[in-house]
C-alpha positions in Angstrom: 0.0 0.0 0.0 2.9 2.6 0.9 4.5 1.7 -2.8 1.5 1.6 -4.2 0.6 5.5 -2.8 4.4 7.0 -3.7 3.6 5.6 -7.3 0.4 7.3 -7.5 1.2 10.8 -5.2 3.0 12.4 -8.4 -0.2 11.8 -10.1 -2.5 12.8 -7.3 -0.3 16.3 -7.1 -0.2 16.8 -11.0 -4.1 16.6 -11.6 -5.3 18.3 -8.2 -4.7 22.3 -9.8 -7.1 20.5 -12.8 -10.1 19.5 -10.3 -9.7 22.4 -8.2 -10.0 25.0 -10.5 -11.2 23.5 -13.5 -9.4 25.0 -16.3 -11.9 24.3 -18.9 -15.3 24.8 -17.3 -16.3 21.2 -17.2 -16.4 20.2 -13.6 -18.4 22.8 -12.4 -21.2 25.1 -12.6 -20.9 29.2 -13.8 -23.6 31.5 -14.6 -21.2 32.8 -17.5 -18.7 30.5 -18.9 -16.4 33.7 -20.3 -15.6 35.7 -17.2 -12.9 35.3 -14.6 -13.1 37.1 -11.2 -14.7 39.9 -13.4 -12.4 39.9 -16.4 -12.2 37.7 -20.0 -11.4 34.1 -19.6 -8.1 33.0 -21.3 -8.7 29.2 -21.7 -10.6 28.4 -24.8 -13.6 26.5 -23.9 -15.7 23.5 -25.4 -18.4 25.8 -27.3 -20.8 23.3 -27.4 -20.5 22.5 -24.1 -21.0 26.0 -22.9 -23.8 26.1 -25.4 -25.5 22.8 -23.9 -25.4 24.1 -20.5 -26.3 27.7 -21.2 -29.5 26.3 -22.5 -30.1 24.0 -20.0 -30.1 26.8 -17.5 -31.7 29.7 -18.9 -34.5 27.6 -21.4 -37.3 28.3 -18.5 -36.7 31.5 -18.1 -36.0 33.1 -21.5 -38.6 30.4 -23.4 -36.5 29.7 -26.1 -38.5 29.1 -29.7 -36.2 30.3 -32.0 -32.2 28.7 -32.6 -28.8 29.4 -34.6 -27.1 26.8 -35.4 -23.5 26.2 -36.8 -19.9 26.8 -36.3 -17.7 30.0 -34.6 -18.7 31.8 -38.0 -22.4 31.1 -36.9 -21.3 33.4 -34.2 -21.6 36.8 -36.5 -25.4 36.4 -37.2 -26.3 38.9 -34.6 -30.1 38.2 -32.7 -30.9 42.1 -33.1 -30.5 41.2 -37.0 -32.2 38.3 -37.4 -35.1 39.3 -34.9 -36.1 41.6 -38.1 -37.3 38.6 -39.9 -39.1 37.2 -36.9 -42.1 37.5 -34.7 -42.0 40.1 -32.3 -42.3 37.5 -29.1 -39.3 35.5 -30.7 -37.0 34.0 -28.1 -33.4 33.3 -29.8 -30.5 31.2 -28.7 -26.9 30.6 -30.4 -26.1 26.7 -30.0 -23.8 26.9 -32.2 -19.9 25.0 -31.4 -16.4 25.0 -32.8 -16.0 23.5 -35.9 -19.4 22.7 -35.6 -20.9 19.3 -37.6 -23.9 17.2 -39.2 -23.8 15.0 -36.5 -23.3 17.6 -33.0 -26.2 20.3 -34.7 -28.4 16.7 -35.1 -28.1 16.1 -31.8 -28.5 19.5 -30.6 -31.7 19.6 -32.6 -32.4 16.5 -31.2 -31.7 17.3 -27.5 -34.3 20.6 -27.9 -36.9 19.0 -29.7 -40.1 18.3 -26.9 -37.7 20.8 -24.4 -38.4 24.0 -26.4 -40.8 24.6 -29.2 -38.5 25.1 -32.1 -40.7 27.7 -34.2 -37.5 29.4 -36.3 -34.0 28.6 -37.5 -31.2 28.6 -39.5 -28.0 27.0 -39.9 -25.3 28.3 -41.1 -22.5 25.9 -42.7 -20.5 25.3 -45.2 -18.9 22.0 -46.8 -16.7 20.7 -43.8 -19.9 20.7 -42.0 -21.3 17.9 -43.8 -18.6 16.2 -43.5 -18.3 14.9 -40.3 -21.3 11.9 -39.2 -19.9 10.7 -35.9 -18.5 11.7 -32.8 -15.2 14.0 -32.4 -13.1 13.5 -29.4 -10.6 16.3 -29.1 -11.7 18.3 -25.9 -12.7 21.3 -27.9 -15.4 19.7 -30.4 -16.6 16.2 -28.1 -20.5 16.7 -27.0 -21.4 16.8 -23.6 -22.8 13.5 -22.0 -26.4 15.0 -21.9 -26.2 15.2 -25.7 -24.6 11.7 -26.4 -25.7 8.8 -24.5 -21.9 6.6 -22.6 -19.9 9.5 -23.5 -18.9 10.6 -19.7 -16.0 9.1 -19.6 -14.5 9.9 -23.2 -15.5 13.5 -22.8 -13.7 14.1 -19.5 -10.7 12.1 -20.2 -10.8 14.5 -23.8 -10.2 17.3 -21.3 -7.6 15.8 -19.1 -5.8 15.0 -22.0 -5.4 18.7 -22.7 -4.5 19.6 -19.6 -1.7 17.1 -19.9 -0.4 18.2 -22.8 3.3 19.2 -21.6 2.8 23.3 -23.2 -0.5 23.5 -21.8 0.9 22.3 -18.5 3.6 25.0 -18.1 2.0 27.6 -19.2 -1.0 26.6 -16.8 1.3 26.3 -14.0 3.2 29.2 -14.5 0.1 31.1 -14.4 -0.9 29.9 -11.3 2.5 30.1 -9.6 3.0 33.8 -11.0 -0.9 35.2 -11.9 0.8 36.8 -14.7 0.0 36.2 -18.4 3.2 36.2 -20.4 3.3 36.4 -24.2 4.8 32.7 -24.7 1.3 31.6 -23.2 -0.8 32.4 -26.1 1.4 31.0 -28.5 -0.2 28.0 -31.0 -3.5 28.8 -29.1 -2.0 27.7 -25.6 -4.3 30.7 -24.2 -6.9 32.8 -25.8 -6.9 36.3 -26.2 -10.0 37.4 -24.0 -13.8 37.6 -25.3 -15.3 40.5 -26.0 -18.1 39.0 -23.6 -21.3 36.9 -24.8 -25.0 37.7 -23.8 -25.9 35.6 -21.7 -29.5 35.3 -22.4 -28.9 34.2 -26.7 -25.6 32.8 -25.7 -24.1 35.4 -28.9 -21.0 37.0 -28.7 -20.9 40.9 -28.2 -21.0 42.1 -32.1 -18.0 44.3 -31.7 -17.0 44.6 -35.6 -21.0 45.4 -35.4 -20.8 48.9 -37.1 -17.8 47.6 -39.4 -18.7 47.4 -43.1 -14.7 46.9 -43.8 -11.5 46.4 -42.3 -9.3 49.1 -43.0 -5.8 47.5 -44.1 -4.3 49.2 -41.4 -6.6 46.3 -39.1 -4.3 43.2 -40.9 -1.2 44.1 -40.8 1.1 40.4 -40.8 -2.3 38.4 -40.7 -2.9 39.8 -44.5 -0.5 36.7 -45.3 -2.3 34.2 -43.7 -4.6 34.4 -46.5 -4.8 32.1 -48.8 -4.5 32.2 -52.4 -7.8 32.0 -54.0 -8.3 29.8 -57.5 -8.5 31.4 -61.1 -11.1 29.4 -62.0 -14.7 28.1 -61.1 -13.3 25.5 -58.4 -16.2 22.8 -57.1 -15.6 21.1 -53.7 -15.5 17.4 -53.5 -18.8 15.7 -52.8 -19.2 14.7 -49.0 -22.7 13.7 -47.8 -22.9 10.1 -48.1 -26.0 7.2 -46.9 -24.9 8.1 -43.0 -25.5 12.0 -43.7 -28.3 11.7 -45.6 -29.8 9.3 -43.0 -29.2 12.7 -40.3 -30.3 15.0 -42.6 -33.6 13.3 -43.1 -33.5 13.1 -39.5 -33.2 16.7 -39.0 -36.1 17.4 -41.8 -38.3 15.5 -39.5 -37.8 17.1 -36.3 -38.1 20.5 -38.3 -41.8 19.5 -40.2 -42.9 17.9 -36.9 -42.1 21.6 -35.0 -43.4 23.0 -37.8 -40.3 25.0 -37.9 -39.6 28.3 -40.5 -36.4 27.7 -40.9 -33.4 28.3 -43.4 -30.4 27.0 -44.9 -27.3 29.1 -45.6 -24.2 28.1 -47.1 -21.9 30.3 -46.0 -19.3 32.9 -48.2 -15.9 31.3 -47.5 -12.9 33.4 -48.3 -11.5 30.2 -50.6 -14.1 30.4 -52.9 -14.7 27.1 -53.3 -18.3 26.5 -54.8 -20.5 24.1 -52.6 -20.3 20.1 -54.4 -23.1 20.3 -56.9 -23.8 16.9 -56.2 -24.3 17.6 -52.6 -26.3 21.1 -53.0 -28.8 19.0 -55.4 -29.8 16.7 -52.8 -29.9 19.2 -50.2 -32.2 21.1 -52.3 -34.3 18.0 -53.2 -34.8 17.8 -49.1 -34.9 21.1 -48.3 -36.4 22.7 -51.1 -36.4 26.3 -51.1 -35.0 26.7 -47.5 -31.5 26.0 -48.9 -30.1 29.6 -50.6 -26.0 29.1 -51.4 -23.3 32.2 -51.1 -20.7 30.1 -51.6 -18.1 30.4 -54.7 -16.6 33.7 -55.9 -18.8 36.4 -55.7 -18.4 40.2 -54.6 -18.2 39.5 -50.8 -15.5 36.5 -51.3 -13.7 38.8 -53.3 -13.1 41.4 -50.9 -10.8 40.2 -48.2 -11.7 43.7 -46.3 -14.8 41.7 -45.2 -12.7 39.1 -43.4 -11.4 39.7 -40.1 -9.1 36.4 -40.4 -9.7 33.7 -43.4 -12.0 31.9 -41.8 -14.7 34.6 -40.7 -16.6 37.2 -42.2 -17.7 40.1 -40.2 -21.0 40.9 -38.9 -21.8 43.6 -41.7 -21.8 40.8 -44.2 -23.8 38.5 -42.0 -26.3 40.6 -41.4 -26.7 41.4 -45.5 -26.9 37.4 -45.8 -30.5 37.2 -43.8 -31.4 40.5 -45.8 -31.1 38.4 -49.0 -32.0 35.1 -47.4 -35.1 36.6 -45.9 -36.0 37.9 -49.1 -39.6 37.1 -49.5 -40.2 38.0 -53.2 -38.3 35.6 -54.9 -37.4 37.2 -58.1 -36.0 40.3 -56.2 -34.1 37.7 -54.2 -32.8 36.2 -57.1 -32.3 39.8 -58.5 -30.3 40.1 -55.2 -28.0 36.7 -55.5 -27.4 37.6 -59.2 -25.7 40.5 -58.6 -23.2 39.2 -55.9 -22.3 36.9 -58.7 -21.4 39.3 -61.4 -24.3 37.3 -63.6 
């Protein structure tokens, strides 16, 4: 017993800073999930996680009925612009998560469905997003255990596996042991920059680039060459959504004509300009009809990197001229509307 207790002390010791202060938000409960001791959190967090359980607490009180759905770039479709389009008694909630997939937005939908009437959505995704029909396991993209029935162990050890990883360690430690944060620590994503905050009642980020309709060049600086070089020509993605997806998506159809849901599809404007699979779009739109409307490819927003505050996200400006379009409800002005972004 005394052998077997020195072999497992070091252990003991190296995982008691994780369980008493719970470096990524797992172990415990918080009213907000992005504030320390009154200031921005530093440790990037497990979106849908924080998404799950910022739903789960507030559902009753706010009386959710209306949902976003999608990845971080889901993030920059602001309630206060999307409300426009809605009811005025609308209730909306961001559930989006990182790199956010078919299979964590199915069961998402799936968790809501009989908690909260699910009267109005959209999803907003492009082609990785179809992608993916089973479970992730790094710490920042697994689903919580309430979403995904035997996953309480994998999802925990996914997080004590990042806190074990050796930079992640000593930066941790160091932080603890000095309460300073020290450049070193935020590089390759150790540490986050702090939020700009989240509302804690739609779970949305503060819109900050809100008033933005471009980045001035002086905003890039080095980041301008972390843009990538976009095609000369018409460039297609490779098909993706296969029997497994189109099992979920049928799956998700179901749940939305059961709630009787207005809803809509968009495919969002990716800097690459790589045009949604046609393959993939037609059965999407043979599903999904008229809900589907597609801004990906080269078009006038793509074009412009001035809309992009990093490759992989547009600003809000240009998210909030997406519902304009997509809520559109004469259809040859809509069309009017998509034409011109595509120089047709």
């Amino acid at each position: 017993l005394k052998y077997l207790l020195l072999f497992i002390l070091p252990f003991v010791i190296l995982l008691m800073p994780y369980v008493v202060t719970d470096p990524f938000k797992v172990l415990f409960h918080y009213e907000d999930y992005y504030v320390d001791n009154g200031k921005g959190y530093y440790i990037n967090t497990n979106r849908s996680y924080v998404s799950t359980q910022m739903y789960i607490q507030n559902k009753d009180r706010y009386n959710y009925d209306s949902f976003i759905f999608g990845s971080s770039r889901s993030g920059y479709y602001l309630v206060e612009d999307w409300k426009k389009y809605l009811p005025n008694t609308a209730s909306c909630f961001h559930f989006d998560g990182y790199g956010e997939s078919l299979y964590n937005t199915y069961h998402k939908l799936k968790f809501i469905d009989g908690q909260s009437p699910i009267s109005n959505a959209i999803f907003c995704v492009e082609r990785d997003f179809f992608y993916q029909d089973k479970q992730e396991y790094g710490h920042l993209w697994i689903l919580p255990p309430c979403l995904v029935k035997n996953n309480f162990a994998k999802f925990h050890m996914a997080f004590v596996r990042a806190y074990l990883n050796p930079k992640f360690l000593h930066a941790y430690w160091d932080y603890l042991l000095t309460r300073e944060l020290k450049p070193y620590m935020f590089d390759n994503s150790i540490f986050e920059k702090p939020l700009s905050g989240y509302k804690l009642q739609s779970n949305e980020r503060n819109g900050a680039n809100r008033m933005i309709h471009k980045f001035s060049d002086e905003f890039y600086g080095d980041r301008l060459s972390t843009f990538p070089k976009q095609p000369d020509t018409l460039t297609y993605g490779f098909p993706v959504i296969k029997e497994s997806q189109k099992q979920i998506l049928h799956e998700i159809h179901d749940i939305l004509i059961r709630n009787n849901t207005q809803y809509k599809i968009i495919l969002n404007p990716i800097y690459d300009q790589i045009m949604f699979a046609p393959e993939d779009k037609e059965l999407l739109i043979q599903l999904f009809g008229d809900h589907l409307i597609d801004f990906s490819g080269k078009n006038k927003i793509t074009d412009d990197y001035h809309y992009y505050s990093d490759p992989a996200h547009f600003n809000e400006y240009i998210a909030s001229e997406i519902m304009r379009i997509t809520y559109e409800s004469n259809p040859l002005k809509q069309k009017e509307m998509l034409d011109s972004l595509y120089y047709r």
